[in-house]
C-alpha positions as protocol buffer text, in pm:
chain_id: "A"
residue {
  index: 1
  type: UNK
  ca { x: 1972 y: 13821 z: -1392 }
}
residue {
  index: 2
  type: UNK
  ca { x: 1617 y: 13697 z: -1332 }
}
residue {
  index: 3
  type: UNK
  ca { x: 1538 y: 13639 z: -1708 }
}
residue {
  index: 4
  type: UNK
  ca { x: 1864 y: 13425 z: -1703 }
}
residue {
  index: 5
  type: UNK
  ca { x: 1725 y: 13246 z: -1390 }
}
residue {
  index: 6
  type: UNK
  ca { x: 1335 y: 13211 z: -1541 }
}
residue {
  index: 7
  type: UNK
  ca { x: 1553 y: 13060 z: -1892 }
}
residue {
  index: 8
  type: UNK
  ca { x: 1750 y: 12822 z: -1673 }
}
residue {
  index: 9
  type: UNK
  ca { x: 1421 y: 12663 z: -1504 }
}
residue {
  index: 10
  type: UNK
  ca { x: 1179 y: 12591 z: -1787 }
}
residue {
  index: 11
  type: UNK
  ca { x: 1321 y: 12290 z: -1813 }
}
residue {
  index: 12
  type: UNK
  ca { x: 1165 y: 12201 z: -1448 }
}
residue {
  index: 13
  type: UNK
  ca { x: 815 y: 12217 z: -1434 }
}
residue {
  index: 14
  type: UNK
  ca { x: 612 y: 12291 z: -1162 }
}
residue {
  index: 15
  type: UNK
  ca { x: 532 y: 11948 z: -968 }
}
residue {
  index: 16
  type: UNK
  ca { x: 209 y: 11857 z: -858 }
}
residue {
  index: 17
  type: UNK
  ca { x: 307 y: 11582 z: -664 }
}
residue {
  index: 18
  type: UNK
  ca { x: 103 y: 11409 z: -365 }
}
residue {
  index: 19
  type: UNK
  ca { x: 375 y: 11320 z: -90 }
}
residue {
  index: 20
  type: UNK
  ca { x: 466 y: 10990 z: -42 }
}
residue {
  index: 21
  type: UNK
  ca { x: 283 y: 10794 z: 316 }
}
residue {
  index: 22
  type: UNK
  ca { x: 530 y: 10675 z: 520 }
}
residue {
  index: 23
  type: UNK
  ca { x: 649 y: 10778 z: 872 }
}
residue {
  index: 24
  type: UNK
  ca { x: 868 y: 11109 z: 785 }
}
residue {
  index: 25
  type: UNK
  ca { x: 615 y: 11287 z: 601 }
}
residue {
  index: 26
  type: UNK
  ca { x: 695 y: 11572 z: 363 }
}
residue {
  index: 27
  type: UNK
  ca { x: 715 y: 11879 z: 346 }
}
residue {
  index: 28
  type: UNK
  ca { x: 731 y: 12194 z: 61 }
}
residue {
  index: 29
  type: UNK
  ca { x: 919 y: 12530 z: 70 }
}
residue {
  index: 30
  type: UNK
  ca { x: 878 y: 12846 z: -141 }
}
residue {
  index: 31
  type: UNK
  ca { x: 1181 y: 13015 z: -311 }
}
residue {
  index: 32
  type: UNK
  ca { x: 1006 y: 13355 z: -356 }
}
residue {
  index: 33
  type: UNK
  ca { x: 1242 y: 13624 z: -559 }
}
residue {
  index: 34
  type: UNK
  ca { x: 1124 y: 14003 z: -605 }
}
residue {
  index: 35
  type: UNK
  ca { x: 1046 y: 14029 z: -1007 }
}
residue {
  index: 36
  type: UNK
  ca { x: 1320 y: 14275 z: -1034 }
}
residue {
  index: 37
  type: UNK
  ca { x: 1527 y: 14210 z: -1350 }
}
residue {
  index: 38
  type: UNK
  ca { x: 1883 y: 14343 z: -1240 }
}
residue {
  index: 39
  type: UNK
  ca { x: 1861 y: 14322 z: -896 }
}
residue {
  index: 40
  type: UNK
  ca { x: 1611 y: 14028 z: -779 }
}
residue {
  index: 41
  type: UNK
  ca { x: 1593 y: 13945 z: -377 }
}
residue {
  index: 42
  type: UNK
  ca { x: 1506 y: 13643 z: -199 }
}
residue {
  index: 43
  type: UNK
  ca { x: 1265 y: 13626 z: 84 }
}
residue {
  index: 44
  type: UNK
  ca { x: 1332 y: 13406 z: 426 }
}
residue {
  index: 45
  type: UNK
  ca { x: 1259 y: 13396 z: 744 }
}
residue {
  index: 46
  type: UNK
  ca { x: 1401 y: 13394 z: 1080 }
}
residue {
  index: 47
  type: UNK
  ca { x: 1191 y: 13171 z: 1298 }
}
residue {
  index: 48
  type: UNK
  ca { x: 1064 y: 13233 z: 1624 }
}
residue {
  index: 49
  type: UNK
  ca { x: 1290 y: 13129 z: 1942 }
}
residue {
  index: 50
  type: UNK
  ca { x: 1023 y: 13021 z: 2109 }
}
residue {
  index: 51
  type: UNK
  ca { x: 932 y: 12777 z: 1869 }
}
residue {
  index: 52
  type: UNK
  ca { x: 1007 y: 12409 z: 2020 }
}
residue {
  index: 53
  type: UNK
  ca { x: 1238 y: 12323 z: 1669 }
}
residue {
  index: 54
  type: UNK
  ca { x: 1429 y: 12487 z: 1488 }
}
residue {
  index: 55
  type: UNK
  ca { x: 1440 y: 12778 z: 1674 }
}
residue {
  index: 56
  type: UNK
  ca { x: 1605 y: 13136 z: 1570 }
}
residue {
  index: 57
  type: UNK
  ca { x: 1729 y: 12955 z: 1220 }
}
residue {
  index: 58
  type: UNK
  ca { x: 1697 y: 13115 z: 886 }
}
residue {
  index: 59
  type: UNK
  ca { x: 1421 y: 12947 z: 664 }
}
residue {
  index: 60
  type: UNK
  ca { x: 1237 y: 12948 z: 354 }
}
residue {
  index: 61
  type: UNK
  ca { x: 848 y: 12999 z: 403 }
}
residue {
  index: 62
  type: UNK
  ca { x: 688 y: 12703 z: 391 }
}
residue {
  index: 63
  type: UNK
  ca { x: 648 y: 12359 z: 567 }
}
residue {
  index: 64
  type: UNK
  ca { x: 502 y: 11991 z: 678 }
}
residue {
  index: 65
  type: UNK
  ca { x: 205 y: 11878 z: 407 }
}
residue {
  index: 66
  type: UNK
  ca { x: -137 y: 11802 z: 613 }
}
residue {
  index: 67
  type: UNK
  ca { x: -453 y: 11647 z: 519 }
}
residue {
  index: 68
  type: UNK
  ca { x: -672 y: 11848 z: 337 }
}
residue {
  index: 69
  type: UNK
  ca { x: -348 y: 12026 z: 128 }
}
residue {
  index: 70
  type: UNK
  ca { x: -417 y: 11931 z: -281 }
}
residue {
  index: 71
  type: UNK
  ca { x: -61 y: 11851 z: -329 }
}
residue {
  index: 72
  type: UNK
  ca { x: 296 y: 11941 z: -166 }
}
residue {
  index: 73
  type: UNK
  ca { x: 270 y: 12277 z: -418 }
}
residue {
  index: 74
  type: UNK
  ca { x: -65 y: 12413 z: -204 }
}
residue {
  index: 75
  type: UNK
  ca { x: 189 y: 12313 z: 38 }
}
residue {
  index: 76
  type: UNK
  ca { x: 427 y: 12557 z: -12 }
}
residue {
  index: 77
  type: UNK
  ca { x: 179 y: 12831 z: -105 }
}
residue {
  index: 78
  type: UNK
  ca { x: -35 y: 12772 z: 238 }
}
residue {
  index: 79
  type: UNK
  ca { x: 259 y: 12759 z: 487 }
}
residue {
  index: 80
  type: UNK
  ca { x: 390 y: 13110 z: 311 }
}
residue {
  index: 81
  type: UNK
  ca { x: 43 y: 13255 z: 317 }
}
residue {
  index: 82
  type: UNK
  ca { x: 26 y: 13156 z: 678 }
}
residue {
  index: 83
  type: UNK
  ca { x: 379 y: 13289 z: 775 }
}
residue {
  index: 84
  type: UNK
  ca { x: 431 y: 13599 z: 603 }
}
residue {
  index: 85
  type: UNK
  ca { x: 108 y: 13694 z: 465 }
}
residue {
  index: 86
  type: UNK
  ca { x: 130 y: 13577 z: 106 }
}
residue {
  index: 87
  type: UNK
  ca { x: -134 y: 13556 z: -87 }
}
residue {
  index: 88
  type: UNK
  ca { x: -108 y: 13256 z: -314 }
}
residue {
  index: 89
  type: UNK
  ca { x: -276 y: 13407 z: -601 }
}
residue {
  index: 90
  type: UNK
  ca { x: 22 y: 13686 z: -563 }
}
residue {
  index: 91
  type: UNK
  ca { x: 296 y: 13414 z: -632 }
}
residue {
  index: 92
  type: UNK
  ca { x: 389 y: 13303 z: -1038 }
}
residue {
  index: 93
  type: UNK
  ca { x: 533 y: 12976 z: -956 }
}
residue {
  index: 94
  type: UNK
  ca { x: 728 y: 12916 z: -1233 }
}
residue {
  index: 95
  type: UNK
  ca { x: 921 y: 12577 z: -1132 }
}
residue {
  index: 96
  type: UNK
  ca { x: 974 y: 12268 z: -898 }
}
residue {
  index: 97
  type: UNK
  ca { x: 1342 y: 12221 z: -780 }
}
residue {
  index: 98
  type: UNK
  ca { x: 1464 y: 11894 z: -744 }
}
residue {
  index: 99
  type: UNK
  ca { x: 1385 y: 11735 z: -387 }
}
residue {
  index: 100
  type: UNK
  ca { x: 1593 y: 11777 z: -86 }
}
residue {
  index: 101
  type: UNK
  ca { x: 1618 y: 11603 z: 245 }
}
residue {
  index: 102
  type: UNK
  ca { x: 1703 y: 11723 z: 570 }
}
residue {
  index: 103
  type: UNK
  ca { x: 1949 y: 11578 z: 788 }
}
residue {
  index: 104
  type: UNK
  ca { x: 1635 y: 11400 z: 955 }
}
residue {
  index: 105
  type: UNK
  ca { x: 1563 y: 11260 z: 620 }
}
residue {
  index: 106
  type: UNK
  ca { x: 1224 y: 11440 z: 576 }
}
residue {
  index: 107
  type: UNK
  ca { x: 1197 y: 11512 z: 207 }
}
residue {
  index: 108
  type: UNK
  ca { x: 1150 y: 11869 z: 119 }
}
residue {
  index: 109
  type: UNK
  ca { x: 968 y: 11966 z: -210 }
}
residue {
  index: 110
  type: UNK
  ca { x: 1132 y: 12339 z: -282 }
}
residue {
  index: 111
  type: UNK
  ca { x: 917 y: 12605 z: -534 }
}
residue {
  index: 112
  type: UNK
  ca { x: 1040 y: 12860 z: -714 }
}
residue {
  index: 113
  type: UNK
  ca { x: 802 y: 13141 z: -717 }
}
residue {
  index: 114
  type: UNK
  ca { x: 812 y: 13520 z: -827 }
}
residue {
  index: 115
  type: UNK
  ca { x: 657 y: 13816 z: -613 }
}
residue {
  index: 116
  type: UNK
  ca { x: 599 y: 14183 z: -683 }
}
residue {
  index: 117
  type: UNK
  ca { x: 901 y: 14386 z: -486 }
}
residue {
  index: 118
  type: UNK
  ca { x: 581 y: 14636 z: -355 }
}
residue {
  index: 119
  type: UNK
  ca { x: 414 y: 14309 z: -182 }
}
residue {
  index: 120
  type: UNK
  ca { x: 340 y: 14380 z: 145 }
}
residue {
  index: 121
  type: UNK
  ca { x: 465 y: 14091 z: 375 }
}
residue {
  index: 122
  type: UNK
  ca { x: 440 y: 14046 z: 762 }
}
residue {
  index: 123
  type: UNK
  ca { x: 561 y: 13802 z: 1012 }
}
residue {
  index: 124
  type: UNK
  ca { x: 329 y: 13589 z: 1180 }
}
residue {
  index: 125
  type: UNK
  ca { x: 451 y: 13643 z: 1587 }
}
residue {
  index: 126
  type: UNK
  ca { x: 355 y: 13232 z: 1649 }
}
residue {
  index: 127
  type: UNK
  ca { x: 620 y: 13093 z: 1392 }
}
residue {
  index: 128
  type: UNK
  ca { x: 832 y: 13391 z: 1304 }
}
residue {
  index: 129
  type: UNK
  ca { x: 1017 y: 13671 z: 1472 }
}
residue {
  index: 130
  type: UNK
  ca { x: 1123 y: 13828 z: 1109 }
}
residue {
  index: 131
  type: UNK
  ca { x: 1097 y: 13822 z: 731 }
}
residue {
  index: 132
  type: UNK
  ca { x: 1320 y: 13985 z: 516 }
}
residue {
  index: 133
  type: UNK
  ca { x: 1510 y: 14021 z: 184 }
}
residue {
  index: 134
  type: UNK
  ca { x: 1822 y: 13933 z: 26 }
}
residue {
  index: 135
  type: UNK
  ca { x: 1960 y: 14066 z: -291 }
}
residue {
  index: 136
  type: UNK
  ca { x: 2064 y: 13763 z: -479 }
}
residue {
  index: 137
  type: UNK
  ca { x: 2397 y: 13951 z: -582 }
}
residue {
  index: 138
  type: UNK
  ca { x: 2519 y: 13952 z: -176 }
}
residue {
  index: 139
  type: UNK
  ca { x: 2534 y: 13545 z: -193 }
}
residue {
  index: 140
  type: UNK
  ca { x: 2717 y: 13513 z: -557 }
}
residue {
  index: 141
  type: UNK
  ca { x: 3008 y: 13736 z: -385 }
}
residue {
  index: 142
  type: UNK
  ca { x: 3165 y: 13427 z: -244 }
}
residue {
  index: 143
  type: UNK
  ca { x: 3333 y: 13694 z: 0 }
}
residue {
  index: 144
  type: UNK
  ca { x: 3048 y: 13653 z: 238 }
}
residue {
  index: 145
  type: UNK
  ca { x: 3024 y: 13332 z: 289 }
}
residue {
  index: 146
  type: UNK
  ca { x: 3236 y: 13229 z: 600 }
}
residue {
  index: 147
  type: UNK
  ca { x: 3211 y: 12923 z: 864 }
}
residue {
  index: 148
  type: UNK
  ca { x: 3100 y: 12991 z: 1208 }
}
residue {
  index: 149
  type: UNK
  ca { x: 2999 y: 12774 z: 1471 }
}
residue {
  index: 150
  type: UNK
  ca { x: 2687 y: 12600 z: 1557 }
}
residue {
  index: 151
  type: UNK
  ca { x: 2550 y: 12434 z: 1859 }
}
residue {
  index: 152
  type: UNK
  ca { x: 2192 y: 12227 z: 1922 }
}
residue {
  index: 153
  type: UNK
  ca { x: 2055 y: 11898 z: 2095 }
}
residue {
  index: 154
  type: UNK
  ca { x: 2327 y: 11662 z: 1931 }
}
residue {
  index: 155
  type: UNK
  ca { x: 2548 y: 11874 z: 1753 }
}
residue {
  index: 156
  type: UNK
  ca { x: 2850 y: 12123 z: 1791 }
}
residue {
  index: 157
  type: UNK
  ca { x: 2984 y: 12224 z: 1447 }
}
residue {
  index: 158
  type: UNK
  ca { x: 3126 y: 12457 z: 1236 }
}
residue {
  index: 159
  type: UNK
  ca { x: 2969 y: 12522 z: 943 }
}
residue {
  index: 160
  type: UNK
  ca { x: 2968 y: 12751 z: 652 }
}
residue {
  index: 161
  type: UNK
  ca { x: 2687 y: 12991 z: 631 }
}
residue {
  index: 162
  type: UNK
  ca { x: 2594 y: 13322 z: 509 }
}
residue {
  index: 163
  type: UNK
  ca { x: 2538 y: 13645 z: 767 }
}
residue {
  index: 164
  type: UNK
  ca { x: 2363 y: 13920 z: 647 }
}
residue {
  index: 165
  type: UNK
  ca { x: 2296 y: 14193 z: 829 }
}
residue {
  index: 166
  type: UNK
  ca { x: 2302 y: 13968 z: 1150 }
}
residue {
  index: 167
  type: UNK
  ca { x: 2106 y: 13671 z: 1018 }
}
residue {
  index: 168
  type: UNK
  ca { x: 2254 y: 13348 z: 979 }
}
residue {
  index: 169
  type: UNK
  ca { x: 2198 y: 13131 z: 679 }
}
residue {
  index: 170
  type: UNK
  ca { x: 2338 y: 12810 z: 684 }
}
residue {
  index: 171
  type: UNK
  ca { x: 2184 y: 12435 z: 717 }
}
residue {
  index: 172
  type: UNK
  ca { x: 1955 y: 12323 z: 504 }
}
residue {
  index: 173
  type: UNK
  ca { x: 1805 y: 12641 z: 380 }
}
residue {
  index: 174
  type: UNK
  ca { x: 2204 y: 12744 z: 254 }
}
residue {
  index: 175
  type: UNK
  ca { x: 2187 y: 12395 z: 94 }
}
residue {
  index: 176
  type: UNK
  ca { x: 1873 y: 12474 z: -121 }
}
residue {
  index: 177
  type: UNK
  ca { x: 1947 y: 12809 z: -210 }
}
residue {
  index: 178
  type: UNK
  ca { x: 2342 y: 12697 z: -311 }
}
residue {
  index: 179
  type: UNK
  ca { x: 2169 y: 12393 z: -532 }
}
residue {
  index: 180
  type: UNK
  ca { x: 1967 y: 12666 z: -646 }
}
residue {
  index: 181
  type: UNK
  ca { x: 2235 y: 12944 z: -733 }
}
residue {
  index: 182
  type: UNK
  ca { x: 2469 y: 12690 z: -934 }
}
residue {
  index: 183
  type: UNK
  ca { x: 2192 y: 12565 z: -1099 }
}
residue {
  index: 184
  type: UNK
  ca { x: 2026 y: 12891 z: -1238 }
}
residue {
  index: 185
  type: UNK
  ca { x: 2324 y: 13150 z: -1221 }
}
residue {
  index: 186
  type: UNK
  ca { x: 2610 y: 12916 z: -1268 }
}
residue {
  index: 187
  type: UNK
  ca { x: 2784 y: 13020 z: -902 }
}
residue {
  index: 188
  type: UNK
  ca { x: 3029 y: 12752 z: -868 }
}
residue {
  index: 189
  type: UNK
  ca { x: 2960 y: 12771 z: -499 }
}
residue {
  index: 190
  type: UNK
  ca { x: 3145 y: 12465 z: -283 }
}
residue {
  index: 191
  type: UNK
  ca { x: 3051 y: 12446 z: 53 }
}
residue {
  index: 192
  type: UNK
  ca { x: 3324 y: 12364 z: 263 }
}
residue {
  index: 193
  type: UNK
  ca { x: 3244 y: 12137 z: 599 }
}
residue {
  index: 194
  type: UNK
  ca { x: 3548 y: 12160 z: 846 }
}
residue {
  index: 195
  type: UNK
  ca { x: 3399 y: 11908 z: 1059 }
}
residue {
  index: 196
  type: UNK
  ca { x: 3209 y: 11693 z: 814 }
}
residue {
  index: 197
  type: UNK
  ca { x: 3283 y: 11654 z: 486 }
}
residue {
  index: 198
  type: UNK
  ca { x: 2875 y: 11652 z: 363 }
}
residue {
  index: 199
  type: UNK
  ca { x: 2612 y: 11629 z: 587 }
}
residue {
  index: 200
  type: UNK
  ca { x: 2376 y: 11633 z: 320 }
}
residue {
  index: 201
  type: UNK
  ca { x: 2214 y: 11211 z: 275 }
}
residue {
  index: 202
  type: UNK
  ca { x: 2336 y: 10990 z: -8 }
}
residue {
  index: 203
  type: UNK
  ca { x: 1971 y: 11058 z: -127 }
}
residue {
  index: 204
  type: UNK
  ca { x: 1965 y: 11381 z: -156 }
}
residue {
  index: 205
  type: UNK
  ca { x: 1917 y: 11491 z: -541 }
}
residue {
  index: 206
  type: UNK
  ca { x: 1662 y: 11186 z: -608 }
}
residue {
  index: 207
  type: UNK
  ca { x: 1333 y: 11307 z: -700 }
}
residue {
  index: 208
  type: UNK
  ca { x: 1018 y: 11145 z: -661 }
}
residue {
  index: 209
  type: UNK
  ca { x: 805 y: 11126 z: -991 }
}
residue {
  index: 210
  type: UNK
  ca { x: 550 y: 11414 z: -1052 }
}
residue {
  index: 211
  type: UNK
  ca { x: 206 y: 11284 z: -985 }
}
């Protein structure tokens, strides 16, 4: 499975792109999977619920670019270091996915990256309450994906998502790793909105040039 996955990204090469200035900023993500050949797991994160955003949702390390970062990639490997204890120099980044946006329009710069399976990874208690693994085989058994309902400051929705072993993944992290699975594992995942057809931008799969 992962040689499959490494084959299907060569043709997108890591980005070292500055992010664009405007108002919404930008921000990067890391898409770390175990090298494990038959059996290769994702990482994410359950964020902290006392965090003032995004609280108790399933993420991808990662976030916002700041002044001083090189490019959106040190990015990505910074906010992963900072979360979960990652070294950078521990991650082969072997590709830039195409861009995503949120459903605040921030655009998202995701990394694919490859980690030992023995790396020793630990939640950091002021963004996180958990890190943890996925085998990549639970989300291509289109039997676990479901809809449930979701609630926050100006929505009430169901949505589909993924729950493993009491996490939710849905939002914009399922929307990444989906893009991600029917790109490099041919999936043929659809995900179905029963209250909104796609609450994904018109923008969504444009990509800024690579700087």
């Amino acid at each position: 499975m992962l040689n499959l996955i490494t084959q299907r990204l060569k043709s997108l090469p890591v980005g070292r792109s500055m992010p664009i200035d405007d108002e919404l900023g930008e921000a990067a993500i890391l898409l770390a999977l175990t090298r494990e050949q038959d059996d290769p797991k994702i990482i994410l994160t359950k964020r902290a619920e006392h965090m003032a955003s995004h609280r108790g949702e399933v993420a991808f390390p990662g976030g916002k670019w700041e002044i001083g970062d090189a490019d959106l990639l040190e990015t990505a490997l910074r906010e992963t270091y900072e979360e979960i204890g990652l070294p950078p120099g521990q991650v082969e980044v072997i590709a830039s996915l195409p861009i995503n946006c949120t459903r605040y329009s921030m655009r998202v710069w995701p990394y694919v990256g490859l980690v030992s399976p023995e790396q020793s990874l630990t939640a950091n208690p002021n963004e996180l309450d958990a890190v943890f693994h996925v085998p990549l085989r639970y989300f291509l058994d289109q039997s676990n994906l479901t809809v449930d309902h979701f609630t926050g400051p100006d929505y009430s929705l169901r949505m589909p998502c993924y729950i493993y072993q009491g996490y939710r993944i849905w939002g914009f992290s399922l929307v990444v790793l989906v893009d991600f699975l029917n790109l490099t594992l041919d999936a043929g995942i659809d995900l179905h909105y029963p209250d909104k057809i796609d609450l994904r931008p018109d923008n969504l799969n444009q990509r800024p040039k690579s700087g």
